[in-house]
C-alpha positions as CSV (number, residue, x, y, z in Angstrom):
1,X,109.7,3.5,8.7
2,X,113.0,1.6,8.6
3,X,116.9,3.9,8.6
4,X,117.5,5.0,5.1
5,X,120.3,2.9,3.6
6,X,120.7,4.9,0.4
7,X,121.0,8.6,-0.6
8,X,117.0,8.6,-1.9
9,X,115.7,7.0,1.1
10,X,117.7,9.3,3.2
11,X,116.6,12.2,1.5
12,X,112.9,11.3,1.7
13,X,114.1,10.4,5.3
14,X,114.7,14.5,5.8
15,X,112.1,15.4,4.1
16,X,109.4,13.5,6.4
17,X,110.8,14.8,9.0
18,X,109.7,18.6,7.8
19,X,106.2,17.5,7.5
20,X,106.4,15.9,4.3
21,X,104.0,14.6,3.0
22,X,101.6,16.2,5.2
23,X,103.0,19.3,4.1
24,X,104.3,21.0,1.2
25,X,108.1,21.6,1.1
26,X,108.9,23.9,-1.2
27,X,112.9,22.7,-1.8
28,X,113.3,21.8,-5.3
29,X,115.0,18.0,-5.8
30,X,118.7,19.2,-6.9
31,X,118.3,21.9,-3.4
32,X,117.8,18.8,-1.4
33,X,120.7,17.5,-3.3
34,X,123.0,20.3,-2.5
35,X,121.9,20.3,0.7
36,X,123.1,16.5,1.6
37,X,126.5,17.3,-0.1
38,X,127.0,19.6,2.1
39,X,126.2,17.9,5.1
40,X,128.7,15.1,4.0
41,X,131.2,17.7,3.4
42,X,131.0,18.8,6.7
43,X,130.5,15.3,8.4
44,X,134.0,14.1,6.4
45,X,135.5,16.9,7.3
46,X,134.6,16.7,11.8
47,X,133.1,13.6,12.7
48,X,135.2,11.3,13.8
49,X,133.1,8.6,12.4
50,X,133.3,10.6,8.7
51,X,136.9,9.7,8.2
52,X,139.0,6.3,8.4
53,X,142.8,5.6,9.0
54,X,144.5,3.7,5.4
55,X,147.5,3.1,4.0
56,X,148.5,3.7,0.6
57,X,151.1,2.1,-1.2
58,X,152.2,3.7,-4.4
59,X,155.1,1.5,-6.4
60,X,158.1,3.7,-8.2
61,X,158.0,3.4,-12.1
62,X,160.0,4.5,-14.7
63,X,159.0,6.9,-17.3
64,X,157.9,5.2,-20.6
65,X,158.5,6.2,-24.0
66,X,156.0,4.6,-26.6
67,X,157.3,4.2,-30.0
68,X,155.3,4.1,-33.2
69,X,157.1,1.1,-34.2
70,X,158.6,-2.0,-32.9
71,X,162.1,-1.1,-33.0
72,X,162.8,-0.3,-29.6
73,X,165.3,-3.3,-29.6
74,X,167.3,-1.3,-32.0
75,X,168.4,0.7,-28.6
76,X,170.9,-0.6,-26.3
77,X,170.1,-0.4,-22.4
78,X,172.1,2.5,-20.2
79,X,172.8,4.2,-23.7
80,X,171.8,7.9,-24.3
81,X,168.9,8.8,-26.1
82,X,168.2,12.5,-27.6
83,X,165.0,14.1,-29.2
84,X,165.9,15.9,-32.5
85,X,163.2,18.4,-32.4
86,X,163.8,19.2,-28.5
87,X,166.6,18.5,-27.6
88,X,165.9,16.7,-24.4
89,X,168.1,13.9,-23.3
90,X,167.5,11.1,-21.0
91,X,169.3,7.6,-20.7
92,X,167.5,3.7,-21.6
93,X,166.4,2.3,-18.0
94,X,165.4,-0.7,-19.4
95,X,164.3,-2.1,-22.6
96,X,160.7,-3.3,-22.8
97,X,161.3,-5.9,-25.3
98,X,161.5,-9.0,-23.1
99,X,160.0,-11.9,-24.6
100,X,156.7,-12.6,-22.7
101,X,154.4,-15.5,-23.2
102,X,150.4,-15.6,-23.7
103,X,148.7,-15.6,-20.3
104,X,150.8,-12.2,-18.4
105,X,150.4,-9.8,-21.4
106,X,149.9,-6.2,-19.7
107,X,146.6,-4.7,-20.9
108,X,147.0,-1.8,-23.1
109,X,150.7,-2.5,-24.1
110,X,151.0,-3.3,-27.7
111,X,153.1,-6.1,-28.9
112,X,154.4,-8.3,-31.6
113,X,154.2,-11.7,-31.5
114,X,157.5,-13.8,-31.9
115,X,156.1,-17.5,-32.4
116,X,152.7,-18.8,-32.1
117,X,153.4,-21.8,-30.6
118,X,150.5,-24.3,-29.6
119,X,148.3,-21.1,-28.8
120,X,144.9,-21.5,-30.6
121,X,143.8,-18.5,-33.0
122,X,140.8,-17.8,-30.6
123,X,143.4,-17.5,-28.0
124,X,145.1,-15.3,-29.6
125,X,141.8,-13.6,-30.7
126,X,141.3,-13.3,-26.7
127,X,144.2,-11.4,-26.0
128,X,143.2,-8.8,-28.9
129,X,144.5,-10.0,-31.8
130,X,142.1,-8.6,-34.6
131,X,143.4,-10.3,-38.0
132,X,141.5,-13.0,-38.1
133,X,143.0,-16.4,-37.9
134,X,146.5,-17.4,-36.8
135,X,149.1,-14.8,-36.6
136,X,152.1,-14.4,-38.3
137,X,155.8,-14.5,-36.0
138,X,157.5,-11.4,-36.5
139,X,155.3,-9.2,-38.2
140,X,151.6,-9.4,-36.7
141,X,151.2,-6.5,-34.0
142,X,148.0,-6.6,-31.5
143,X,147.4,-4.4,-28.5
144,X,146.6,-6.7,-25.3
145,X,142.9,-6.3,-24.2
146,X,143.4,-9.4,-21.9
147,X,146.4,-11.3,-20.0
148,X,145.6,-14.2,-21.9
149,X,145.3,-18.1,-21.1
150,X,148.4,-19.6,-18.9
151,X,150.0,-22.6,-19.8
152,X,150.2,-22.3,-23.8
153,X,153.6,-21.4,-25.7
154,X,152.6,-18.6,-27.8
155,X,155.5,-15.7,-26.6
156,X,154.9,-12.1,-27.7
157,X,157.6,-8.9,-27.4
158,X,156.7,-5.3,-26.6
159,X,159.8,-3.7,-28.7
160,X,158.1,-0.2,-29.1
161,X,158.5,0.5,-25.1
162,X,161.5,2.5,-23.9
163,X,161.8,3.2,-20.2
164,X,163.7,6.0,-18.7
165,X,164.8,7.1,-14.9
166,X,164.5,10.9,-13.8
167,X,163.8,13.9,-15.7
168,X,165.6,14.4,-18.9
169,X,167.6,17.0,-19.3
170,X,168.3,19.9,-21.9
171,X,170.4,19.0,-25.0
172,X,171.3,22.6,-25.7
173,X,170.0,22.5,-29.5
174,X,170.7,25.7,-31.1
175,X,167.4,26.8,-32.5
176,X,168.0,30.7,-33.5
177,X,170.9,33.4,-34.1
178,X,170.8,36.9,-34.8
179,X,173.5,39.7,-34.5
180,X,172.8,42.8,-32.3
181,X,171.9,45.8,-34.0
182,X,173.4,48.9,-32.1
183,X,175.8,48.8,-29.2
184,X,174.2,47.6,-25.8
185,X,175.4,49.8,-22.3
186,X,173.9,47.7,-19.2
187,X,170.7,47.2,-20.7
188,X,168.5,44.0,-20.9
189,X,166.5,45.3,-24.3
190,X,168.1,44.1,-27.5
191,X,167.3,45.5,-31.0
192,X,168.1,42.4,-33.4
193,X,168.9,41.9,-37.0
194,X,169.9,39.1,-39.3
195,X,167.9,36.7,-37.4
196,X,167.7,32.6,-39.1
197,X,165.0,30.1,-36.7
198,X,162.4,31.7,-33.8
199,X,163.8,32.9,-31.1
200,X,161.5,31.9,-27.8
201,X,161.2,32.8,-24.5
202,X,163.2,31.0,-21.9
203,X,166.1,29.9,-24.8
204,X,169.6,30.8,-23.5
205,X,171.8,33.5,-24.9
206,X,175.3,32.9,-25.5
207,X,177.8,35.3,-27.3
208,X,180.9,37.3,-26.6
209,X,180.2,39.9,-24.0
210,X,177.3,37.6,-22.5
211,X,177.9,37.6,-18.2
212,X,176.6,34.8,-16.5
213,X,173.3,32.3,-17.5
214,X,171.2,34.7,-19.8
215,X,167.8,33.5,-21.1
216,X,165.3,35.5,-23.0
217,X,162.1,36.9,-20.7
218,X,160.1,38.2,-23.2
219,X,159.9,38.6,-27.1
220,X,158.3,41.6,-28.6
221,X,159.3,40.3,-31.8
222,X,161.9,38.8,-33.4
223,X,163.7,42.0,-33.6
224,X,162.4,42.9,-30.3
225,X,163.6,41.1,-27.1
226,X,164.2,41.5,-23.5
227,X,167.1,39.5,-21.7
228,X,166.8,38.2,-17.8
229,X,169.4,41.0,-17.2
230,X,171.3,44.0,-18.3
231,X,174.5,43.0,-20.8
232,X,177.2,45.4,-22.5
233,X,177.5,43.9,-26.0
234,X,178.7,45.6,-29.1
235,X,177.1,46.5,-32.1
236,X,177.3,43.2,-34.8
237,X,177.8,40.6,-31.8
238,X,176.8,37.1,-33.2
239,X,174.3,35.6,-30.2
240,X,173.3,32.2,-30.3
241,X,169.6,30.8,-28.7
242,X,169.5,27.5,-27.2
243,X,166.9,25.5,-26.0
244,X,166.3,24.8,-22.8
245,X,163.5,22.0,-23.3
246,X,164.2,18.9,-21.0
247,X,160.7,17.1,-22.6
248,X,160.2,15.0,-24.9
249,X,157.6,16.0,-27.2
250,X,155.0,13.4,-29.7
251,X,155.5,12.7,-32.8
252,X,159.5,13.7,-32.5
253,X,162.4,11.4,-32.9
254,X,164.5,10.5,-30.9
255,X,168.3,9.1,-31.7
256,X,170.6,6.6,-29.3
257,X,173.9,8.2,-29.6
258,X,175.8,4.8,-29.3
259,X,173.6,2.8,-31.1
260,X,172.4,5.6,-33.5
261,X,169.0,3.9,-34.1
262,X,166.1,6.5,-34.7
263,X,162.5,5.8,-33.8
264,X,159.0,8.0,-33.6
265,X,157.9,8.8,-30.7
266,X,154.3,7.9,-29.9
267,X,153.4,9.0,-26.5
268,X,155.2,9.7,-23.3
269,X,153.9,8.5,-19.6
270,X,155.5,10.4,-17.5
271,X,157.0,8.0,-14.4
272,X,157.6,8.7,-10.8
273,X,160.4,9.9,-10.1
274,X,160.2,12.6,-13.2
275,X,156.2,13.9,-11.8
276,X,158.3,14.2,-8.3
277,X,155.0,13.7,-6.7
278,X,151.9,10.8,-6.1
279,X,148.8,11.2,-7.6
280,X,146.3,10.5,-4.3
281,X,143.0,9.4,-4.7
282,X,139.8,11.8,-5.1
283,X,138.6,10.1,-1.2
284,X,141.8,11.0,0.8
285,X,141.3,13.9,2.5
286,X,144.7,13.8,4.4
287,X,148.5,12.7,4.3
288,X,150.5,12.3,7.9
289,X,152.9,10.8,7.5
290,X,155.2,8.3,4.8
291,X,157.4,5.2,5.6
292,X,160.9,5.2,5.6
293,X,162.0,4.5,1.9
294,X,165.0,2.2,1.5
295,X,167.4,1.5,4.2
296,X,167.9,2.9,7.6
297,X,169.0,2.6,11.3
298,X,166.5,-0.1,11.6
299,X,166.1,-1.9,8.4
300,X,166.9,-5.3,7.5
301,X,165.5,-8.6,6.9
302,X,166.1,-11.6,9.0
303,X,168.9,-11.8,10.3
304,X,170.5,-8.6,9.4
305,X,167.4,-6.8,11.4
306,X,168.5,-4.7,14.7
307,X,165.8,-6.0,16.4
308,X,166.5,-9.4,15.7
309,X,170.7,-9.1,16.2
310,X,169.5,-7.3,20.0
311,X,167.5,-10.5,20.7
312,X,170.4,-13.0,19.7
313,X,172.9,-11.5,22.1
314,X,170.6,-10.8,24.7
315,X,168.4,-13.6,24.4
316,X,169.1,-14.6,28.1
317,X,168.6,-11.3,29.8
318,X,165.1,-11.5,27.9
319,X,163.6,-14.9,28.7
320,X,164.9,-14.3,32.3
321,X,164.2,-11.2,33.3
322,X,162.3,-8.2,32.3
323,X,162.2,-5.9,28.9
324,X,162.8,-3.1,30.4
325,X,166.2,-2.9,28.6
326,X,165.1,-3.7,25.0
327,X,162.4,-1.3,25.0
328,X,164.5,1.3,26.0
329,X,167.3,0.1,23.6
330,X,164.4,-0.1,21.0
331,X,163.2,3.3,21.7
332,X,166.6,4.9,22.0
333,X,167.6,3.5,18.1
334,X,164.2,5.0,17.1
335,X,165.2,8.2,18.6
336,X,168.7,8.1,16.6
337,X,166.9,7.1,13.7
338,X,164.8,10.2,14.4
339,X,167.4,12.4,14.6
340,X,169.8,11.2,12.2
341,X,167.5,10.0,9.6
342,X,164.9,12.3,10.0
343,X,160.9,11.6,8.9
344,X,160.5,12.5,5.3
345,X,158.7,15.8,4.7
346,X,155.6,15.6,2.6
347,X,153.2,18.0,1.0
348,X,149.4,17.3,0.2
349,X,146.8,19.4,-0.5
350,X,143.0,17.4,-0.7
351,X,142.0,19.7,-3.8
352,X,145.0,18.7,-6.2
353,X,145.2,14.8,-5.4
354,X,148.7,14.7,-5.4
355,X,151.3,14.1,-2.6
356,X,154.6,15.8,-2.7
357,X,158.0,14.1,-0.9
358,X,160.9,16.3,-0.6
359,X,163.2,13.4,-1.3
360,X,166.2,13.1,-3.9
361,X,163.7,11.1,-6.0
362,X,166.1,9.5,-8.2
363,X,167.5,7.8,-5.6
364,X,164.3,6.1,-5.4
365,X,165.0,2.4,-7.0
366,X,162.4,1.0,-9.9
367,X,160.2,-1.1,-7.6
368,X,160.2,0.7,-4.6
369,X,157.1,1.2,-2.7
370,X,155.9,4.0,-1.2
371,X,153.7,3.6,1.9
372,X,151.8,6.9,3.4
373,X,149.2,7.1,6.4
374,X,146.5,9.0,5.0
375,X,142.9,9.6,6.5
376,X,139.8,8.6,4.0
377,X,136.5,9.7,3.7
378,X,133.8,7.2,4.6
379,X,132.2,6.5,1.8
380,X,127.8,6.1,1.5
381,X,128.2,4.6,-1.4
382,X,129.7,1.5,0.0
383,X,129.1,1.8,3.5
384,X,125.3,2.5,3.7
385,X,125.6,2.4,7.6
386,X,126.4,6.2,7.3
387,X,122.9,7.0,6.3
388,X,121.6,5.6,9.6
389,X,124.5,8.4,12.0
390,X,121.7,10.8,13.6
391,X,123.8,13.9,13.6
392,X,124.1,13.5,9.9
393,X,120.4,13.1,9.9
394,X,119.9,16.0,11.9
395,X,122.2,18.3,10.3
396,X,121.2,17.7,6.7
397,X,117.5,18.2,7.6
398,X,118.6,21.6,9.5
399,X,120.3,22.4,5.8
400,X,117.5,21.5,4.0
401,X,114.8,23.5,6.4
402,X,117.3,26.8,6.0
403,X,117.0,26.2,2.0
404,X,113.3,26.0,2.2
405,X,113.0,29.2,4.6
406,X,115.6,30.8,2.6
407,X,113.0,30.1,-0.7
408,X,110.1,31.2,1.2
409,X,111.1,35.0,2.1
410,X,111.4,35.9,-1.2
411,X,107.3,35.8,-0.9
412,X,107.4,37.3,2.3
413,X,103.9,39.8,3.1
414,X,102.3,37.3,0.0
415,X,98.8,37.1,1.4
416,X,97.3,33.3,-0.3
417,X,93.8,32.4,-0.3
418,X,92.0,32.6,3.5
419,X,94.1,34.9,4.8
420,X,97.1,32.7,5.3
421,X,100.4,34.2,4.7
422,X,103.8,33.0,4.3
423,X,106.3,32.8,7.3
424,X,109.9,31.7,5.7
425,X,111.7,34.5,7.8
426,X,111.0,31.9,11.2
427,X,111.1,29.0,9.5
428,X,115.1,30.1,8.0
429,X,115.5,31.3,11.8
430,X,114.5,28.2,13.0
431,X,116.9,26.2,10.9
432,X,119.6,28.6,11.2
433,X,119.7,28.1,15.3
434,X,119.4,24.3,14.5
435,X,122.3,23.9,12.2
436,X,124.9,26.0,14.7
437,X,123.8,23.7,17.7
438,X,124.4,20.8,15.4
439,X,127.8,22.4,14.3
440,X,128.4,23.1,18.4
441,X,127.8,19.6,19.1
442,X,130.2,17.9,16.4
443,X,133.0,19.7,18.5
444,X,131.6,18.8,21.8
445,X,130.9,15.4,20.9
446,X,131.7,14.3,18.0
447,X,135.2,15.6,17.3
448,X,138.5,13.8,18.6
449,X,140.1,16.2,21.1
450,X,143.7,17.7,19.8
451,X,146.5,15.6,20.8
452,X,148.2,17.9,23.3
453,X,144.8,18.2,25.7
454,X,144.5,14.3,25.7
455,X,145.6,12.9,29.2
C-alpha cells in the first residue's frame, strides 16, 4: 500500500504492521490515539526534522478602554483619566474617534456613523448595520462585521474607544477608616473599632505613628486585622485604608480630570506594554532570541546606516582591493553593539504561550514590532509529508505494540479454547526494547549535535 498522508491512514499504517488484519490487536481506537500523540511529542521535541526555524513578529498596542457609549470624544488626548470605583489612573494615548470611511472599518469595533454619503443601505447592511434601511448621521450605531466596499463616501467614527500606554497606576481612593482600639507596642495585630467602608487586604495604612509603607496582610474581620509589620500606635489613632488598585474594573466610570467628562466603562483589552509579555502561539516550542527594538549602534535607514556611511568613505579601498577591513570593521561594531547594547533577555516557557522581555516596556513606541527567532513544531496537519518519516513510523508502532502487550498481561496464565494461552509479558518486552533503540537512534541520528562539539 501507498505512505499514509493522514493521521487514519497512518494509524491503520501501524496497525498492519502488527499483524493486522491478519491478527487481532487488542488496542482500543482512542489507545492508538494516545499512542501517536505521543510519538509526535517526542518527534517535535528531538528530531531535527520535527521542528522548523520562524520568525514572529508581534506589533506594540495600546491598551483600550471600551465605553458603553459614544462619548469618548468628550475626552481630550494626553489628559488624565481616573476610575471612581478603583481608583486607577492612566493618561488618553490616543482617541479612537477618527473619522473613518466605509471600506477599512476594523471588524468587531463599534461605531457611529457620521454621514451616509453615496453608500447604498445594502452596503451599509454589509458592514453590519442591522436597522433596516438607510442610517441615520449621528445617531445610528452598528458594530463592523466587514471592512466594507472602498471607494463610496459613507464615513463612520468609533467615539466609545479610549487608548492608553502602560499600566495605570493607583489613585490612592480612601475606601475605609477605623480608630485603634487599645494601645499597639511593636505589634503587627490591630484590634479595630468605629470602622465606616471594608477594609481589604493589600489597602495601605496611613495614620499618625504609622513607619514606613504599611498595607494590610490579612483581615480576620473588620475588627480583626494583621499589618505587613509591627507599628507602636496609641489607643484612639484615626487610620485611614487606601486602595492600591492600578485596574480598571467593568462597568465603573471613569472621569478626565481636565475635561471632566464621565463615561461607562464597557470592557478593557489589556495592550502590550501593560501584559509586559507576548502571547506565543500554541505550535512554538521555543524562543532564542529577539531583535533589537528601536535604535542602536547599527540602525538607520539609508543613508544614515553605518554600513552604508563605511561604504561611502571607503568605497575605493572596496572596489579595489579586498574586504578584509569592512568585515572586521563590521564585526568589531557588532561586538560594541554586543557589549554596550547588550541582546535583550527573554523568558518563554512552551506550556504558558507567552514570551517575557525584560525591557522598560514603555519605552516601547505604539507601532513597534517585535521580531523573535522561535523554533515551530512541524505540523501533520498541513504538512502530510510527516506521516511518510520512518522513525516516526517505527516509533509509534513500538508505542502502540507496548500498549497492546501492556493490555494483554492483565490476562496473563488465561488458558482460551485449544490450549492457546496469552503471551502479553513478550510481546510488552518486545516493544519495550524496540522503542529504547528507537529513542537511541533519534540521538545518534536524528538529533543535531550541540553547538560546542560541532567542528
Amino acid at each position: 500500500m501507498a505512505q499514509p498522508t493522514s493521521r487514519d491512514t497512518f494509524k491503520k499504517w501501524c496497525l498492519r504492521k502488527l499483524g493486522a488484519p491478519v491478527i487481532e490487536i487488542n488496542v482500543d481506537a482512542d489507545q492508538v490515539d494516545d499512542r501517536v500523540d505521543e510519538a509526535l511529542s517526542y518527534w517535535w521535541d528531538y528530531h531535527f526534522d520535527g521542528v522548523e526555524k520562524t520568525y514572529l513578529k508581534h506589533k506594540v498596542v495600546n491598551s483600550v478602554i471600551k465605553l458603553t457609549t459614544q462619548v469618548a470624544n468628550t475626552f481630550t488626548e494626553g489628559e488624565v483619566i481616573r476610575g471612581l470605583t478603583s481608583g486607577a489612573r492612566t493618561t488618553i494615548a490616543a482617541l479612537a474617534n477618527t473619522s473613518e470611511t466605509v471600506g477599512s472599518l476594523v471588524i468587531g469595533r463599534e461605531y457611529i456613523v457620521t454621514s451616509v454619503g453615496d453608500t447604498s443601505n445594502a452596503q451599509w447592511a454589509a458592514v453590519g448595520f442591522t436597522g433596516g434601511g438607510a442610517p441615520t448621521a449621528g445617531s445610528s450605531t452598528f458594530i463592523a462585521t466587514a471592512p466594507g466596499a472602498s471607494g463610496t463616501t459613507g464615513t463612520v467614527s468609533a467615539r466609545n474607544i479610549l487608548n492608553y500606554k502602560g499600566k495605570p497606576v493607583s489613585g490612592g481612593i480612601t475606601e475605609a477608616t477605623a480608630n485603634v482600639n487599645g494601645a499597639v507596642q511593636s505589634s503587627a495585630s490591630l484590634v479595630l473599632d468605629g470602622n465606616s467602608g471594608t477594609i481589604k487586604v493589600g489597602m495601605i495604612v496611613v495614620g499618625t505613628g504609622i513607619s514606613a509603607t504599611t498595607t494590610v496582610k490579612t483581615v480576620t474581620d473588620q475588627n480583626n486585622i494583621t499589618l505587613d509589620r509591627p507599628q507602636i500606635l496609641d489607643d484612639n489613632t484615626a487610620l485611614t485604608f487606601v486602595s492600591t488598585n492600578s485596574e480598571f474594573l467593568a462597568t465603573e466610570t471613569i472621569r478626565g480630570e481636565s475635561s471632566g467628562a464621565t463615561a461607562v466603562i464597557s470592557t478593557v483589552t489589556k495592550g502590550t506594554v501593560e501584559n509586559e509579555y507576548i502571547e506565543v502561539p500554541e505550535e512554538i516550542i521555543g524562543a532564542v532570541n529577539v531583535f533589537n527594538i528601536g535604535s542602536n549602534i547599527s540602525a538607520g535607514a539609508g543613508m544614515f546606516n553605518v554600513e552604508y556611511q563605511f561604504i561611502l568613505h571607503n568605497l575605493h579601498d572596496i572596489v579595489n582591493y579586498n574586504l578584509t577591513n569592512f568585515f572586521m570593521s563590521m564585526s568589531n561594531l557588532r561586538l560594541m553593539e554586543e557589549l554596550l547594547v547588550g541582546a535583550i533577555p527573554l523568558r518563554y516557557n512552551r506550556h504558558d504561550n507567552k514570551l517575557f522581555l525584560d525591557v522598560e516596556w514603555d519605552t516601547l513606541p505604539h507601532g513597534e514590532f517585535i521580531v523573535v527567532e522561535a523554533y515551530s513544531i512541524v505540523d501533520p496537519n498541513i504538512y502530510a509529508d510527516v506521516w511518510k518519516d520512518r522513525w516516526l513510523q517505527n516509533y509509534a508502532t513500538a508505542k502502540i505494540k507496548y500498549q497492546w502487550g501492556s493490555n494483554l498481561t492483565k490476562f496473563n496464565g488465561m488458558t482460551l479454547p485449544g490450549n492457546v494461552q496469552f503471551n502479553g509479558e513478550q510481546i510488552l518486552n518486545d516493544a519495550r526494547e524496540e522503542i529504547q533503540r528507537l529513542e537511541d537512534e533519534i540521538f545518534t541520528s536524528h538529533t543535531l549535535p550541540a553547538s560546542d562539539m560541532i567542528g
